[in-house]
C-alpha positions as CSV (number, residue, x, y, z in Angstrom):
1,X,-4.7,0.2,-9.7
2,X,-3.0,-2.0,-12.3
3,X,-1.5,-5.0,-11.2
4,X,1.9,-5.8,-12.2
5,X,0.6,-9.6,-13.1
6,X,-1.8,-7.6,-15.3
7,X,1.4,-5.7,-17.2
8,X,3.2,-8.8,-17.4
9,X,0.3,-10.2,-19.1
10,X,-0.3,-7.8,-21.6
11,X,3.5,-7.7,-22.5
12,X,3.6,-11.3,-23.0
13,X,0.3,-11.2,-25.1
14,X,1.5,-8.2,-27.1
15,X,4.9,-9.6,-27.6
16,X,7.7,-12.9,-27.9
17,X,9.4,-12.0,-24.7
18,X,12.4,-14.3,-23.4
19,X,12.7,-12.9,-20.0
20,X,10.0,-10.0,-18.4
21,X,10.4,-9.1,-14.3
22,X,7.8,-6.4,-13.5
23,X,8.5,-4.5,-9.5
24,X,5.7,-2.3,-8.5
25,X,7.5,0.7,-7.0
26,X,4.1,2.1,-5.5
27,X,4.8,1.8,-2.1
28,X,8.2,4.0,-2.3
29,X,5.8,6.9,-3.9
30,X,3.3,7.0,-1.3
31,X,1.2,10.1,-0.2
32,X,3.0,11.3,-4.2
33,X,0.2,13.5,-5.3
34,X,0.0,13.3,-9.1
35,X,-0.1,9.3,-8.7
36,X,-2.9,10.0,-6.0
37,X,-4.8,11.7,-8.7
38,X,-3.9,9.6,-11.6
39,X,-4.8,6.5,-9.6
40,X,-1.5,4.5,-11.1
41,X,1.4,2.6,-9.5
42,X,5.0,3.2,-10.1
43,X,6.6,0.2,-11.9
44,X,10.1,-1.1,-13.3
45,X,9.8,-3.4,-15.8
46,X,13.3,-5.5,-17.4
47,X,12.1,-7.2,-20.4
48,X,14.5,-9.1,-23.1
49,X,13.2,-9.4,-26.5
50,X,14.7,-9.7,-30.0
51,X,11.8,-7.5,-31.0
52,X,14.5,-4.9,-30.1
53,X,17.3,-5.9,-32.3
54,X,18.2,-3.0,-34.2
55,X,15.9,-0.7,-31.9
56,X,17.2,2.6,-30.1
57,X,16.7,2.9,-26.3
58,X,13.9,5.5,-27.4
59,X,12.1,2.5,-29.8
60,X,12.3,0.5,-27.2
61,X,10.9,2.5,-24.7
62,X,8.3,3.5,-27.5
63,X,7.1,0.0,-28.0
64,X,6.8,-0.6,-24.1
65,X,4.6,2.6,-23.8
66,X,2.9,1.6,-26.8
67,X,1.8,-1.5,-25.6
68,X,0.7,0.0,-22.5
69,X,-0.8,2.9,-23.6
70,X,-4.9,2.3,-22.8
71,X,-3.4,2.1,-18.9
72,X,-1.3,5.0,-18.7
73,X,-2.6,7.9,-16.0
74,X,-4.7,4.8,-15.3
75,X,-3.7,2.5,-13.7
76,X,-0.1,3.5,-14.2
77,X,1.5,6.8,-13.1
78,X,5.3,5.6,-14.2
79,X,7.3,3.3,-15.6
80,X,11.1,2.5,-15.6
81,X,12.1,0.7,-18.3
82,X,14.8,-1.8,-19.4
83,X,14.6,-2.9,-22.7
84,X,17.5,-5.5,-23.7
85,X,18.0,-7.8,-26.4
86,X,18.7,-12.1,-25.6
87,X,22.4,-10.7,-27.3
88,X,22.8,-7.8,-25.3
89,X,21.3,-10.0,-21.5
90,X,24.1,-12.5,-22.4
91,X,27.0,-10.2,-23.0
92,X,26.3,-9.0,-19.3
């Protein structure tokens, strides 16, 4: 299974990120049988770029999937994204 040091590596070689915190979920999905089968973890990834200014949610999520395409259904089963701008983290 992919490590989530392993996606925070690809995301920070694929892209200028300010701020990137990867959870893996796996554990609350135990015994779930299409991750069983796909061999993947569950993760939540926050990540803050300006690569997303003037992105939609769905470009955003686009560009994360994307990125980690070669490791979906391998290695990764699902992902929960946030996708924020350094703007948009700082109006919070």
């Amino acid at each position: 299974m992919l490590s989530k040091d392993k996606i925070e590596e690809i995301l920070h070689q694929s892209m200028n990120v300010d701020r990137l915190v990867v959870i893996d979920d796996s554990a609350k999905h135990a015994g779930h049988a299409e991750s069983t089968k796909s061999g993947g973890g569950h993760f939540s990834i926050h990540i803050v770029s300006d690569a997303f200014v003037g992105k939609t949610r769905v470009q955003r999520h686009k560009m994360i999937y994307m990125i980690l395409n070669d490791y979906m259904g391998q290695g990764i089963h699902a992902l929960a994204i946030k996708a924020q701008t350094v703007a948009e983290l700082e109006q919070k």
